[in-house]
Predicted model as a PDB file, atoms N, CA, C, CB and O in Angstrom, pLDDT in the B-factor column:
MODEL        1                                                                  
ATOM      1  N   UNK A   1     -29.154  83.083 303.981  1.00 51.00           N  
ATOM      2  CA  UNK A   1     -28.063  83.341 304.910  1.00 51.00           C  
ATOM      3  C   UNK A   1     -28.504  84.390 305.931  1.00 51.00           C  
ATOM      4  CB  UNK A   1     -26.790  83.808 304.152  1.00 51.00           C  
ATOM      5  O   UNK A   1     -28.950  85.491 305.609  1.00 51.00           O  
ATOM      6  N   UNK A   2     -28.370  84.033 306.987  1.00 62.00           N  
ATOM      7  CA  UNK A   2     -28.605  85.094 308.311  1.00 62.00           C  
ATOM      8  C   UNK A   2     -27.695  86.274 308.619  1.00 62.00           C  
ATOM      9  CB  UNK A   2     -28.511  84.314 309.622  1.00 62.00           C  
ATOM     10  O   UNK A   2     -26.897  86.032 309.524  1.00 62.00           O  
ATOM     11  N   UNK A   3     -27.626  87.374 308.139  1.00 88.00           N  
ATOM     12  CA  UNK A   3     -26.377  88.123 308.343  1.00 88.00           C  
ATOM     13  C   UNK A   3     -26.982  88.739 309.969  1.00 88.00           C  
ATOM     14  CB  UNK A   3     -25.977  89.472 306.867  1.00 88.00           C  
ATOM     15  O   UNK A   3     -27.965  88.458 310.655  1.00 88.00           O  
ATOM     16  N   UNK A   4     -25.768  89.747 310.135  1.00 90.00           N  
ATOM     17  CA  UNK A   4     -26.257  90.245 311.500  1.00 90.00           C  
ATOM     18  C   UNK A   4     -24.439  91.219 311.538  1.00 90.00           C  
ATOM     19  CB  UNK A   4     -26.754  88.544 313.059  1.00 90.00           C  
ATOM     20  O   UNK A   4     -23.340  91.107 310.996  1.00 90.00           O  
ATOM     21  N   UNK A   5     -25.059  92.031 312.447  1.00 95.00           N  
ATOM     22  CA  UNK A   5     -23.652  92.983 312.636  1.00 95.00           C  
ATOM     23  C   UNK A   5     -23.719  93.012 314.722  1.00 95.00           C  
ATOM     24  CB  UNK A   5     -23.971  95.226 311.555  1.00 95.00           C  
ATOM     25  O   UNK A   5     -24.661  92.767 315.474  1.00 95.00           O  
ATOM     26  N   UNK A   6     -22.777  93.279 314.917  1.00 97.00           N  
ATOM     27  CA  UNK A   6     -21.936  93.695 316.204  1.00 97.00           C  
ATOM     28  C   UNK A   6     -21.974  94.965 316.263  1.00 97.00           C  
ATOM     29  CB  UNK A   6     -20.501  93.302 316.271  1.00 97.00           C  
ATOM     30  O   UNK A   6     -22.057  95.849 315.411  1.00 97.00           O  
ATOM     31  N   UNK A   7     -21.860  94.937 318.004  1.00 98.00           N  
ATOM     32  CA  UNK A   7     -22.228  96.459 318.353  1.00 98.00           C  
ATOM     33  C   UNK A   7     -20.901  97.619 317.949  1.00 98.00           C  
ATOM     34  CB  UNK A   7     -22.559  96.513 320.195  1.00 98.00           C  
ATOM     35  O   UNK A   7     -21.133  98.827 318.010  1.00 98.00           O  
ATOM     36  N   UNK A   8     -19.795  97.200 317.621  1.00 97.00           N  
ATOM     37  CA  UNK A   8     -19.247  98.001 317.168  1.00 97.00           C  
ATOM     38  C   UNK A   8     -19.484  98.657 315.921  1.00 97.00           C  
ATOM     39  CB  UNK A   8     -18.399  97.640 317.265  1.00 97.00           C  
ATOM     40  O   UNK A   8     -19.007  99.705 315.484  1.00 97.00           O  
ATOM     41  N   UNK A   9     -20.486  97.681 315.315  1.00 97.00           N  
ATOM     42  CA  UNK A   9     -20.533  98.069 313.898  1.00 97.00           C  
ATOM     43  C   UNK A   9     -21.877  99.043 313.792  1.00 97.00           C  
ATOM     44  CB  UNK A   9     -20.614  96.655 312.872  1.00 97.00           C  
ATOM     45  O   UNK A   9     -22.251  99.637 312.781  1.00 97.00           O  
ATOM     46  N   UNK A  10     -22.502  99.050 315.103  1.00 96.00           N  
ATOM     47  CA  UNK A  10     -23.871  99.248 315.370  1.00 96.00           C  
ATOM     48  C   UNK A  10     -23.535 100.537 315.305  1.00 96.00           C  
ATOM     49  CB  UNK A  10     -24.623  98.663 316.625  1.00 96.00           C  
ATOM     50  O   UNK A  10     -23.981 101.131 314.323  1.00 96.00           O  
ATOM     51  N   UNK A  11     -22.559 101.455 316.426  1.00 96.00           N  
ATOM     52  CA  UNK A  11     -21.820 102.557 316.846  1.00 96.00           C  
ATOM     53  C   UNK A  11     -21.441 103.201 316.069  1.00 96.00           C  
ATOM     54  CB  UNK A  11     -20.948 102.408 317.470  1.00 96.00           C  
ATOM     55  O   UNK A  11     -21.632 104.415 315.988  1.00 96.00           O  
ATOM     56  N   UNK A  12     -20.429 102.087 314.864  1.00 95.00           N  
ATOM     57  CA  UNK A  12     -20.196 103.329 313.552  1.00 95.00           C  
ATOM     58  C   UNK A  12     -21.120 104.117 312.805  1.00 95.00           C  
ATOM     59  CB  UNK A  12     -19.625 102.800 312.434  1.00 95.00           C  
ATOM     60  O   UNK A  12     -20.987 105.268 312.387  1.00 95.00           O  
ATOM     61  N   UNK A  13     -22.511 102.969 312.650  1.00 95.00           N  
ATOM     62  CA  UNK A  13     -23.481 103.193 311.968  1.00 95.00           C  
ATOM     63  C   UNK A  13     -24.353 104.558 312.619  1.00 95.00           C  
ATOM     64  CB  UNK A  13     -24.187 101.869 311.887  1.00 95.00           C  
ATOM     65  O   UNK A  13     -24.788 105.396 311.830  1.00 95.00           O  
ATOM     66  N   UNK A  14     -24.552 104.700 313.977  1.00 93.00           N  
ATOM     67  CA  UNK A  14     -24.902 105.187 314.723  1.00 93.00           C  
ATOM     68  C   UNK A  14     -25.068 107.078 314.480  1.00 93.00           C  
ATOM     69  CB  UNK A  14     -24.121 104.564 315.615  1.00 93.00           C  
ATOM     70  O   UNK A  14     -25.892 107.949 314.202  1.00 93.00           O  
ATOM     71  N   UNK A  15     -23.063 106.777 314.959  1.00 92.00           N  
ATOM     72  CA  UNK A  15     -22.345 108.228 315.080  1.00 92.00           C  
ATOM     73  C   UNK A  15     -21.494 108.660 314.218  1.00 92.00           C  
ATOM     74  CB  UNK A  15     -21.638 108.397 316.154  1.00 92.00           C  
ATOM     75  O   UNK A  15     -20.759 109.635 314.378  1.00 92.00           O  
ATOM     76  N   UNK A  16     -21.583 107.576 312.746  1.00 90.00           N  
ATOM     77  CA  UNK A  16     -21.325 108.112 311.706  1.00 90.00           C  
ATOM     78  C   UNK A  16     -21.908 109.849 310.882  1.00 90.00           C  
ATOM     79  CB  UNK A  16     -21.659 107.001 311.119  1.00 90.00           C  
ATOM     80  O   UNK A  16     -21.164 110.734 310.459  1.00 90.00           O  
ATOM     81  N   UNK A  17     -23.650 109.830 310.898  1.00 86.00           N  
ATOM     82  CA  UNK A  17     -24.007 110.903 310.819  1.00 86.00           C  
ATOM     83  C   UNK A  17     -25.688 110.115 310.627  1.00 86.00           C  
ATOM     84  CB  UNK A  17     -23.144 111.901 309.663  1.00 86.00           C  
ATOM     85  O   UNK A  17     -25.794 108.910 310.857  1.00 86.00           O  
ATOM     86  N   UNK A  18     -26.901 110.935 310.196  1.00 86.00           N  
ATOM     87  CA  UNK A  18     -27.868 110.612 310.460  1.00 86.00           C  
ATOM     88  C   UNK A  18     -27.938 109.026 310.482  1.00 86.00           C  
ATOM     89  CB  UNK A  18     -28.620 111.285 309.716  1.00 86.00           C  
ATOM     90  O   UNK A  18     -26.934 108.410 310.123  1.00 86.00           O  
ATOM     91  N   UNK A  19     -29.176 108.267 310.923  1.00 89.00           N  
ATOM     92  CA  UNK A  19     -29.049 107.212 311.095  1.00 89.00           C  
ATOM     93  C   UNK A  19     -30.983 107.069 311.142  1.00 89.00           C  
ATOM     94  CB  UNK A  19     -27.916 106.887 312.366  1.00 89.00           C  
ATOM     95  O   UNK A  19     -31.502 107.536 312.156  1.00 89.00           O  
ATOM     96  N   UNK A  20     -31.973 106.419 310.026  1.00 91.00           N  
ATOM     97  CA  UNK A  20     -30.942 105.586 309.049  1.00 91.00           C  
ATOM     98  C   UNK A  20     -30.420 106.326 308.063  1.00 91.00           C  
ATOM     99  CB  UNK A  20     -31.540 104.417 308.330  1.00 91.00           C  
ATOM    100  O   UNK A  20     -30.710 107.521 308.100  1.00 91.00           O  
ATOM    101  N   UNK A  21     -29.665 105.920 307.106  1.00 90.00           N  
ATOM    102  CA  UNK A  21     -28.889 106.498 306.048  1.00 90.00           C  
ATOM    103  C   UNK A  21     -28.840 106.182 304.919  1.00 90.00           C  
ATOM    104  CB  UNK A  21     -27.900 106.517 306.216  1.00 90.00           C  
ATOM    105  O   UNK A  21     -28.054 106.532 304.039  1.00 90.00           O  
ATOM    106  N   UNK A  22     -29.760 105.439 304.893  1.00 92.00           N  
ATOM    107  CA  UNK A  22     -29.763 104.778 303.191  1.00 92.00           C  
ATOM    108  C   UNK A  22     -28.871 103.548 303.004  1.00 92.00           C  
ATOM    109  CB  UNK A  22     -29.100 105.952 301.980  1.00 92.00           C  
ATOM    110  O   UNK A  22     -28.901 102.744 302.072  1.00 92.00           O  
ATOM    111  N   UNK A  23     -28.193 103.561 303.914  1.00 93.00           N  
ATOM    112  CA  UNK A  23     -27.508 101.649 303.835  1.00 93.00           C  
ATOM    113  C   UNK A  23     -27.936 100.845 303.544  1.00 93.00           C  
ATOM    114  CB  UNK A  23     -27.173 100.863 304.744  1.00 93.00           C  
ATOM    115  O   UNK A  23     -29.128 100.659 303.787  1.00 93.00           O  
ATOM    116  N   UNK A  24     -27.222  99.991 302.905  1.00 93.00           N  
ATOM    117  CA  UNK A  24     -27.949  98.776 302.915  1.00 93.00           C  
ATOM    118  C   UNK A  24     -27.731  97.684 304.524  1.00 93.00           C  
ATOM    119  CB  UNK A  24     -27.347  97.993 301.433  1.00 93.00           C  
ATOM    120  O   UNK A  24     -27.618  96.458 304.544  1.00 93.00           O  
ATOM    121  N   UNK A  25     -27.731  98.123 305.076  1.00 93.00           N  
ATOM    122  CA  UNK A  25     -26.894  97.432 306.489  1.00 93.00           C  
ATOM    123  C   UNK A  25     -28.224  98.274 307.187  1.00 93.00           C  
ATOM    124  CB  UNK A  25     -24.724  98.020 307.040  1.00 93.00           C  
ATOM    125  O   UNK A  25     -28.768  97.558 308.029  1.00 93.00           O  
ATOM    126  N   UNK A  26     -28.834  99.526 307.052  1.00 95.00           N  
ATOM    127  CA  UNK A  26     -29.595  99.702 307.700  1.00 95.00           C  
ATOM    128  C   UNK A  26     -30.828  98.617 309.036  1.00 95.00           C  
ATOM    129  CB  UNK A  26     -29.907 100.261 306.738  1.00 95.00           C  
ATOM    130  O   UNK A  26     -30.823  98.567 310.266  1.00 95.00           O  
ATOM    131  N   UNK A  27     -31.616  98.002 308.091  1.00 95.00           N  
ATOM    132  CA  UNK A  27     -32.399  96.862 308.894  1.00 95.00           C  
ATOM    133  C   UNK A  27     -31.393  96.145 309.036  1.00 95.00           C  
ATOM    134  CB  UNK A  27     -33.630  96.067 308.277  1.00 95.00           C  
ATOM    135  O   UNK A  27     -31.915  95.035 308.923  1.00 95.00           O  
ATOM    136  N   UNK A  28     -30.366  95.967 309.195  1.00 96.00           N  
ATOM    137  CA  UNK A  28     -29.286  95.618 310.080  1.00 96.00           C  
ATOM    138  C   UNK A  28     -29.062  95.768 311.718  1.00 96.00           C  
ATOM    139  CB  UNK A  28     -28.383  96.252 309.558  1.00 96.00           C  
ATOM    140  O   UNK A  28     -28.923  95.040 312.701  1.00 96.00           O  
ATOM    141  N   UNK A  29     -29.108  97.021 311.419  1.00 96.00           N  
ATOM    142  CA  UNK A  29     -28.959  98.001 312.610  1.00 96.00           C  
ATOM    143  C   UNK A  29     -30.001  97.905 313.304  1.00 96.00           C  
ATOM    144  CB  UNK A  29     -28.774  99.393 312.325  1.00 96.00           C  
ATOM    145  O   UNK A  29     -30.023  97.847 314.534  1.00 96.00           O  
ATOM    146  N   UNK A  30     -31.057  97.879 312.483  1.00 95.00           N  
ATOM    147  CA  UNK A  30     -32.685  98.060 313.089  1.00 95.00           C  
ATOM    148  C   UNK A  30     -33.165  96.595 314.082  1.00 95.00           C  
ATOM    149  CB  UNK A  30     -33.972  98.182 311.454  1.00 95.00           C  
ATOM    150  O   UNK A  30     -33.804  96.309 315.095  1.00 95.00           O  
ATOM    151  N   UNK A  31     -32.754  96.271 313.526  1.00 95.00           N  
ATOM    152  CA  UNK A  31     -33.260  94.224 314.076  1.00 95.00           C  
ATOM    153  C   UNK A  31     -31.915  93.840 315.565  1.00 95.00           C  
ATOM    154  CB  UNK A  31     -32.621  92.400 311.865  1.00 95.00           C  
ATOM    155  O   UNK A  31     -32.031  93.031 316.485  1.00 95.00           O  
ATOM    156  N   UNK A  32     -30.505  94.997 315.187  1.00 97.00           N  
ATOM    157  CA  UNK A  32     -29.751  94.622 316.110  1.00 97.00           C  
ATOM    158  C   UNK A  32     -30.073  95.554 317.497  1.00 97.00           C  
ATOM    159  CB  UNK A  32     -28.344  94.689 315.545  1.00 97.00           C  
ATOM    160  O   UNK A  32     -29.647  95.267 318.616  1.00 97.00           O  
ATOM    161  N   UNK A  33     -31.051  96.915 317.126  1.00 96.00           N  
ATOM    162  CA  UNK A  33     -31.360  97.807 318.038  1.00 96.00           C  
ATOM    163  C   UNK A  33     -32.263  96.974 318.751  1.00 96.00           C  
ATOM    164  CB  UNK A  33     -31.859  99.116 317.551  1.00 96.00           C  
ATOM    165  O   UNK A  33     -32.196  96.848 319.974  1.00 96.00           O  
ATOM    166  N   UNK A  34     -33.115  96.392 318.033  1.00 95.00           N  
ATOM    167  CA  UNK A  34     -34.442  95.289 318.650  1.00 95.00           C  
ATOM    168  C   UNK A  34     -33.810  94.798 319.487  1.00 95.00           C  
ATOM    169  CB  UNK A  34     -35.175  94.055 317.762  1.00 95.00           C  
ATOM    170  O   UNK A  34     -34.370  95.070 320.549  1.00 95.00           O  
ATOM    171  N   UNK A  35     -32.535  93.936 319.741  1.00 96.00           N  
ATOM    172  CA  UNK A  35     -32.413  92.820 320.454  1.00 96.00           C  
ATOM    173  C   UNK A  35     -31.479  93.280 321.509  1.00 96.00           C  
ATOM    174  CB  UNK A  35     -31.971  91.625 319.649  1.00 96.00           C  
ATOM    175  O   UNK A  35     -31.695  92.966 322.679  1.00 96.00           O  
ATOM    176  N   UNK A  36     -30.057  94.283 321.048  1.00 97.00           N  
ATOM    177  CA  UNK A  36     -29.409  94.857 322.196  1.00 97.00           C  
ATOM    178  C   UNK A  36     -29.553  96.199 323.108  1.00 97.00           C  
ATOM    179  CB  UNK A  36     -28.370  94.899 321.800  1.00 97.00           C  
ATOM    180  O   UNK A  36     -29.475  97.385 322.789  1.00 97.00           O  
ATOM    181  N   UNK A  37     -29.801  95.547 324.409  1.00 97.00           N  
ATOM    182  CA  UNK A  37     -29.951  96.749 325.322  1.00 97.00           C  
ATOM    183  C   UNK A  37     -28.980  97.808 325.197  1.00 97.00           C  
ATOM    184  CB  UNK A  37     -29.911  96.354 326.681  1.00 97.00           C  
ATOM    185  O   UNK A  37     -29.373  98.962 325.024  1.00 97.00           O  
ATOM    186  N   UNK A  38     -27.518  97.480 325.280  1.00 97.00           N  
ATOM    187  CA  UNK A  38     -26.827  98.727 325.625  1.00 97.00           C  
ATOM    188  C   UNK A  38     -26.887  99.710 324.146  1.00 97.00           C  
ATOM    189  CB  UNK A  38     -25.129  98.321 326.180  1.00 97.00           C  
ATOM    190  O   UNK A  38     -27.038 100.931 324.172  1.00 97.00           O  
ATOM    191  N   UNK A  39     -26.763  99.047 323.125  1.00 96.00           N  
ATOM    192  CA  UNK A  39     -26.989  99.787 321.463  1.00 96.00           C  
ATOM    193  C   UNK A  39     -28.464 100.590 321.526  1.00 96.00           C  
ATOM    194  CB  UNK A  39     -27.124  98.336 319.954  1.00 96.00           C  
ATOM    195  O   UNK A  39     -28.440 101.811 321.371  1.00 96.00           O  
ATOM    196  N   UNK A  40     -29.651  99.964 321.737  1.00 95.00           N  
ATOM    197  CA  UNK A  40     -30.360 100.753 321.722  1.00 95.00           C  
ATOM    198  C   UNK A  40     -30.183 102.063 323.150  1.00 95.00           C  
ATOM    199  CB  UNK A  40     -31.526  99.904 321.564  1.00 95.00           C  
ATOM    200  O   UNK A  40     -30.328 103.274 322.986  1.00 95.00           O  
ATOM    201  N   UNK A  41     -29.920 101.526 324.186  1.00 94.00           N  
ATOM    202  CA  UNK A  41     -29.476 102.958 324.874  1.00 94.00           C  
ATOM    203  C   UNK A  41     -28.869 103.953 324.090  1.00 94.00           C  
ATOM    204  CB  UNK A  41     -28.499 102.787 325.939  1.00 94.00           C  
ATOM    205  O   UNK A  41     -29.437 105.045 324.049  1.00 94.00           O  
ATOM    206  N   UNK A  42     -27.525 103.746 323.276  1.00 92.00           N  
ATOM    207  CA  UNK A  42     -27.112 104.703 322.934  1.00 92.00           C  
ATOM    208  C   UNK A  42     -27.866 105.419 321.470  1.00 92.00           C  
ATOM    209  CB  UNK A  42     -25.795 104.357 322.938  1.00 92.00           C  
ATOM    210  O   UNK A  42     -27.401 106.434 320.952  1.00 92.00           O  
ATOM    211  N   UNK A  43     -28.997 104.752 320.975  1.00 92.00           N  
ATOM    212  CA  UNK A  43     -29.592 105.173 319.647  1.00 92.00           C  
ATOM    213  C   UNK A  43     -30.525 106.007 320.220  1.00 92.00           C  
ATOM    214  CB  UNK A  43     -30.212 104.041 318.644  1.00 92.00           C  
ATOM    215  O   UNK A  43     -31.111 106.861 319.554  1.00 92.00           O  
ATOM    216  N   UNK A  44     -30.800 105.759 321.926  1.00 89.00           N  
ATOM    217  CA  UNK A  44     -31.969 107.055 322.147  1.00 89.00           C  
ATOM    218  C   UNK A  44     -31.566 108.039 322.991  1.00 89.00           C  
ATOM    219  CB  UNK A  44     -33.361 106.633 322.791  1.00 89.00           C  
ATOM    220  O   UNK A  44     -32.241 108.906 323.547  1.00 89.00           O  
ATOM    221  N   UNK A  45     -30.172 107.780 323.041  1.00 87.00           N  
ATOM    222  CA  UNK A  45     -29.094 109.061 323.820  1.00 87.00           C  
ATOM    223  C   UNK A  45     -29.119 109.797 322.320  1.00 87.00           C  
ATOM    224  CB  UNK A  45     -27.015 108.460 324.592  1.00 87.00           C  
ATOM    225  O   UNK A  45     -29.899 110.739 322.185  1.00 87.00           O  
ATOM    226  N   UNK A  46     -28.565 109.529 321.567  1.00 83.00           N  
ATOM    227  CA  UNK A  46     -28.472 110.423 320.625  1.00 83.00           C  
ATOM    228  C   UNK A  46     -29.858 111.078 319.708  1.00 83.00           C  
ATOM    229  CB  UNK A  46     -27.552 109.768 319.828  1.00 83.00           C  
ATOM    230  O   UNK A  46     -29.806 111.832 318.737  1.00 83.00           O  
ATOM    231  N   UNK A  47     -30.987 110.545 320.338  1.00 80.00           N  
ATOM    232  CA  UNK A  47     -32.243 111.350 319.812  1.00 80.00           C  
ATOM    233  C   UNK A  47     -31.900 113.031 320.012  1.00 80.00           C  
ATOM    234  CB  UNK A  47     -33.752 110.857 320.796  1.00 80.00           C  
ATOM    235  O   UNK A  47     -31.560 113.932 319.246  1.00 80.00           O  
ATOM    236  N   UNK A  48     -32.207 112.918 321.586  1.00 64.00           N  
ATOM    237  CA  UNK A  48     -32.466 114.217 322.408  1.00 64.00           C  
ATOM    238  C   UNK A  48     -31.491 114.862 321.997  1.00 64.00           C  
ATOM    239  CB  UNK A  48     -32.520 114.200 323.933  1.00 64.00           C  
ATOM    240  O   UNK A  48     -31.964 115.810 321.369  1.00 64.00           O  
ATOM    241  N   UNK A  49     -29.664 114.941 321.969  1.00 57.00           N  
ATOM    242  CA  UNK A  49     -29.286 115.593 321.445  1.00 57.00           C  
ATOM    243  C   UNK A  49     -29.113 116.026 319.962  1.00 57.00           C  
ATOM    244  CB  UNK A  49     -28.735 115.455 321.919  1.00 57.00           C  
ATOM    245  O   UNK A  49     -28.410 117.027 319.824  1.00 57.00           O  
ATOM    246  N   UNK A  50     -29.531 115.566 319.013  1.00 55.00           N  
ATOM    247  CA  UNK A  50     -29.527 116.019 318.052  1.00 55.00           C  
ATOM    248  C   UNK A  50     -30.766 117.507 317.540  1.00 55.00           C  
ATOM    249  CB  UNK A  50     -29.551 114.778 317.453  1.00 55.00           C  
ATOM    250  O   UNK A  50     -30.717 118.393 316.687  1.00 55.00           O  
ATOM    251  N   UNK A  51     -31.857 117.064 318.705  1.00 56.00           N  
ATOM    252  CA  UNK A  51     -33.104 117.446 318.508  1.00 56.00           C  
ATOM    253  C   UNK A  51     -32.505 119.268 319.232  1.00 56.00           C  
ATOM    254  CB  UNK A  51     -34.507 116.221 319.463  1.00 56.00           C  
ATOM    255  O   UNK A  51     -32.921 120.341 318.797  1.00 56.00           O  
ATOM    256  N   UNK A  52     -31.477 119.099 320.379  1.00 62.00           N  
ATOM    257  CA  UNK A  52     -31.415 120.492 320.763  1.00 62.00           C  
ATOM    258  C   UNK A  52     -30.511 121.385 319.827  1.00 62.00           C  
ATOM    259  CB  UNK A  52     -30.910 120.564 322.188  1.00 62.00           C  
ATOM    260  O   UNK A  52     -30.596 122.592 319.598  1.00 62.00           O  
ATOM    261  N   UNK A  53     -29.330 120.141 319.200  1.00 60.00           N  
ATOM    262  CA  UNK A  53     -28.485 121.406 318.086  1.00 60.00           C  
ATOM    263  C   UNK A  53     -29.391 121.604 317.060  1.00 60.00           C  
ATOM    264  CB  UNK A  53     -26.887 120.923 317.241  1.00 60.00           C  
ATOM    265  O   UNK A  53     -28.677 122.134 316.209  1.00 60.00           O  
ATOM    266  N   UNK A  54     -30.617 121.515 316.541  1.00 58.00           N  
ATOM    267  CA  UNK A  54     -31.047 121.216 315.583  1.00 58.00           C  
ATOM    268  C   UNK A  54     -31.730 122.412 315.415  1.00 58.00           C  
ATOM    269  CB  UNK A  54     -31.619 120.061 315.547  1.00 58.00           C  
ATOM    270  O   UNK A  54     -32.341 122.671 314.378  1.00 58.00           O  
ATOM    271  N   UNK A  55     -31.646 123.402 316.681  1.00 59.00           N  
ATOM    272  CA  UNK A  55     -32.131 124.815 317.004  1.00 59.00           C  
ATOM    273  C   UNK A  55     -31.116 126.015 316.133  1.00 59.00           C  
ATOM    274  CB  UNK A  55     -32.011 125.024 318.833  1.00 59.00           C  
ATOM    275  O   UNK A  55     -31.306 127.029 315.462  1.00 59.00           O  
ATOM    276  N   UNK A  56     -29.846 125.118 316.655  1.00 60.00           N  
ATOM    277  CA  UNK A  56     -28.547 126.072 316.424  1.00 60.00           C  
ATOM    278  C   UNK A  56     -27.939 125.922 315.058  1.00 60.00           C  
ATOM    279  CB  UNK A  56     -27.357 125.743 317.483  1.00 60.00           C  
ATOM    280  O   UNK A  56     -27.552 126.897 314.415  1.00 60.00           O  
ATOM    281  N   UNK A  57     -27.850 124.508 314.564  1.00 56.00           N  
ATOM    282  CA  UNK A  57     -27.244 124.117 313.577  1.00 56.00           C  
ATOM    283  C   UNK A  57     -27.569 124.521 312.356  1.00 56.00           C  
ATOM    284  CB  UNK A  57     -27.234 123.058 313.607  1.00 56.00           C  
ATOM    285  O   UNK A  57     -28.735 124.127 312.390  1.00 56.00           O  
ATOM    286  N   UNK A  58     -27.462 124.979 311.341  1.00 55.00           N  
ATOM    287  CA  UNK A  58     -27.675 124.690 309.838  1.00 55.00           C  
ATOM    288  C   UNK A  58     -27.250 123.710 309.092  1.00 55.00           C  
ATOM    289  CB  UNK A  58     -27.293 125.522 309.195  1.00 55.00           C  
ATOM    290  O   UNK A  58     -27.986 123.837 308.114  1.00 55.00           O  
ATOM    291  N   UNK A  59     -26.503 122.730 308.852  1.00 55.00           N  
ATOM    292  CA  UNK A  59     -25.772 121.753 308.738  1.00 55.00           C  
ATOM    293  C   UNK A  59     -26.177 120.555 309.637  1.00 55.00           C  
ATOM    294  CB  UNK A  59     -24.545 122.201 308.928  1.00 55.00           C  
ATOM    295  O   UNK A  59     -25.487 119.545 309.777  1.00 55.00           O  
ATOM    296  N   UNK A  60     -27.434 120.795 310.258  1.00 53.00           N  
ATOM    297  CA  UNK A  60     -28.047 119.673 311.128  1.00 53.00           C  
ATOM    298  C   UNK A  60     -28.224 118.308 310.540  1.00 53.00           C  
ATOM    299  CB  UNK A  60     -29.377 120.073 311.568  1.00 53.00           C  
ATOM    300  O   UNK A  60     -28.282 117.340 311.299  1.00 53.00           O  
ATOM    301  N   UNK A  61     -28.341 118.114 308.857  1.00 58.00           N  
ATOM    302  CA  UNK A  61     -28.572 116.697 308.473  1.00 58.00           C  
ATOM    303  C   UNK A  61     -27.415 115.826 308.641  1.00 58.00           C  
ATOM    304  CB  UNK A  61     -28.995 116.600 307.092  1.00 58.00           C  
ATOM    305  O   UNK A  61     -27.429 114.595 308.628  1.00 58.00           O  
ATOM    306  N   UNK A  62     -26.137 116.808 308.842  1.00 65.00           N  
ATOM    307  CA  UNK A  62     -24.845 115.920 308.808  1.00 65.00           C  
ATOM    308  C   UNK A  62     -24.428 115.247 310.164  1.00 65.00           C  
ATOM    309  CB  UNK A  62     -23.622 116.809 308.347  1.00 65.00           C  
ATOM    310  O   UNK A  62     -23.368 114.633 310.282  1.00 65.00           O  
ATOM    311  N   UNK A  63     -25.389 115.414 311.233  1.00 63.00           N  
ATOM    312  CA  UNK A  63     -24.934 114.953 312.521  1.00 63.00           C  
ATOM    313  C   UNK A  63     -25.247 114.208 312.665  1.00 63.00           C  
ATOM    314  CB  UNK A  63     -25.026 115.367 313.456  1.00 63.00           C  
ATOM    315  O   UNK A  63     -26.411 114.066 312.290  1.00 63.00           O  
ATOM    316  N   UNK A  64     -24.446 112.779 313.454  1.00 73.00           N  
ATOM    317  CA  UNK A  64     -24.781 111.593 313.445  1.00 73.00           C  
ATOM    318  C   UNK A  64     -26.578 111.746 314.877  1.00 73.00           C  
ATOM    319  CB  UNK A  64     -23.010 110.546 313.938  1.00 73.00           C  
ATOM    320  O   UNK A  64     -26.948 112.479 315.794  1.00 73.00           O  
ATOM    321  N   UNK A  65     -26.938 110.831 314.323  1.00 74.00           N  
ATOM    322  CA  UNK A  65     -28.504 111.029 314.952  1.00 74.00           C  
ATOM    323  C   UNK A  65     -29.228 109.584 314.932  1.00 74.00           C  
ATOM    324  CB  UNK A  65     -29.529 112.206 313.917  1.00 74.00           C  
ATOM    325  O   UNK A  65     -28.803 108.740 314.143  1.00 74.00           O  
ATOM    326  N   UNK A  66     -30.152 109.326 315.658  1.00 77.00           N  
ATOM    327  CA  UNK A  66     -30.750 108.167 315.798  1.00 77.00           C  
ATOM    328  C   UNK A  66     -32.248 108.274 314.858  1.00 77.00           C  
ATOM    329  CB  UNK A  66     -30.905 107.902 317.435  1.00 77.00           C  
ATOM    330  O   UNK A  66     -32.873 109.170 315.426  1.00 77.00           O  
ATOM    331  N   UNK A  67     -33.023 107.807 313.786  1.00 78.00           N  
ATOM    332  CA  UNK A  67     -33.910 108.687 313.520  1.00 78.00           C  
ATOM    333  C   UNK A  67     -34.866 107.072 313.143  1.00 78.00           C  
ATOM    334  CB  UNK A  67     -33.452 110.106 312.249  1.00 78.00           C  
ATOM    335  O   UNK A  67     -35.841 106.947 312.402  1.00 78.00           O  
ATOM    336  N   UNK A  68     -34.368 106.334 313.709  1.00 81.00           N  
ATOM    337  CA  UNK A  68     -35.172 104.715 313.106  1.00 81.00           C  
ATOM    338  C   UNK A  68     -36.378 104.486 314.006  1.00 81.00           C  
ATOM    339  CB  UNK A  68     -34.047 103.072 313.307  1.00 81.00           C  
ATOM    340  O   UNK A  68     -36.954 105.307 314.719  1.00 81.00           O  
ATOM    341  N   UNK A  69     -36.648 103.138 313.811  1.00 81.00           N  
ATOM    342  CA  UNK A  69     -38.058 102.938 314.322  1.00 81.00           C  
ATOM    343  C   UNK A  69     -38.209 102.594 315.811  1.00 81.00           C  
ATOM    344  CB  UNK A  69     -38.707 101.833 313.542  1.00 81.00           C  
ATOM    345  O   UNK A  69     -39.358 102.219 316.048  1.00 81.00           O  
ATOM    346  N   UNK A  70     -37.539 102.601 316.712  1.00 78.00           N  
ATOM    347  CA  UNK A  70     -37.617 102.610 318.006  1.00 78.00           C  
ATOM    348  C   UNK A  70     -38.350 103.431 318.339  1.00 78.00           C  
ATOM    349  CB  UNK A  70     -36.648 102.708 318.594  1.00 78.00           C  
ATOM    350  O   UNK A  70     -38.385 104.373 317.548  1.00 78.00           O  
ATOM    351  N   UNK A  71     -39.143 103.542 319.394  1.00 70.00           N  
ATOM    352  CA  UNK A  71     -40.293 104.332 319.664  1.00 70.00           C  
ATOM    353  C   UNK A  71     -39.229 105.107 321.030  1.00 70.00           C  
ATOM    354  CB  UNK A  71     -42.027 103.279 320.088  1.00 70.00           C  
ATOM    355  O   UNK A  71     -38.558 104.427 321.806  1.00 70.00           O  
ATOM    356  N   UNK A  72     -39.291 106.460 321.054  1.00 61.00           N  
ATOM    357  CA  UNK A  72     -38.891 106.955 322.571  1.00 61.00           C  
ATOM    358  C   UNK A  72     -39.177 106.477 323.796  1.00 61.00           C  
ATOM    359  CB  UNK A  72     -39.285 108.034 322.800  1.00 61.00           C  
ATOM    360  O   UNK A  72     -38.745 107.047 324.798  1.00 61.00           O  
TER     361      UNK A  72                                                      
ENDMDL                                                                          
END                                                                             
């Protein structure tokens, strides 16, 4: 069976908190970043900022973050 998720589901996964996360939906996400432009935009918007609170934060693992195999 071919599963596959939608970009809404992409978003929860996203800006839920780190990303990946141990899901099982993960290579989910990963194969749907492959194919959609606007999802992967927002998985490498959220690189850079995570990388600057990550100065300030202590509690930095809990922020939703992009951390998969897309190359910058």
């Amino acid at each position: 069976m071919n599963k596959s998720i939608d970009c809404d589901q992409v978003f929860d996964a996203l800006t839920r908190g780190p990303f990946p996360a141990g899901a099982s939906t993960d290579e989910l996400v990963e194969r749907h970043l492959a194919a959609c432009h606007e999802c992967r935009q927002l998985a490498e918007a959220l690189r850079p900022a995570v990388d600057l609170f990550h100065e300030t934060l202590c509690d930095r693992d809990r922020l939703p973050g992009y951390r998969g195999r897309l190359e910058p």
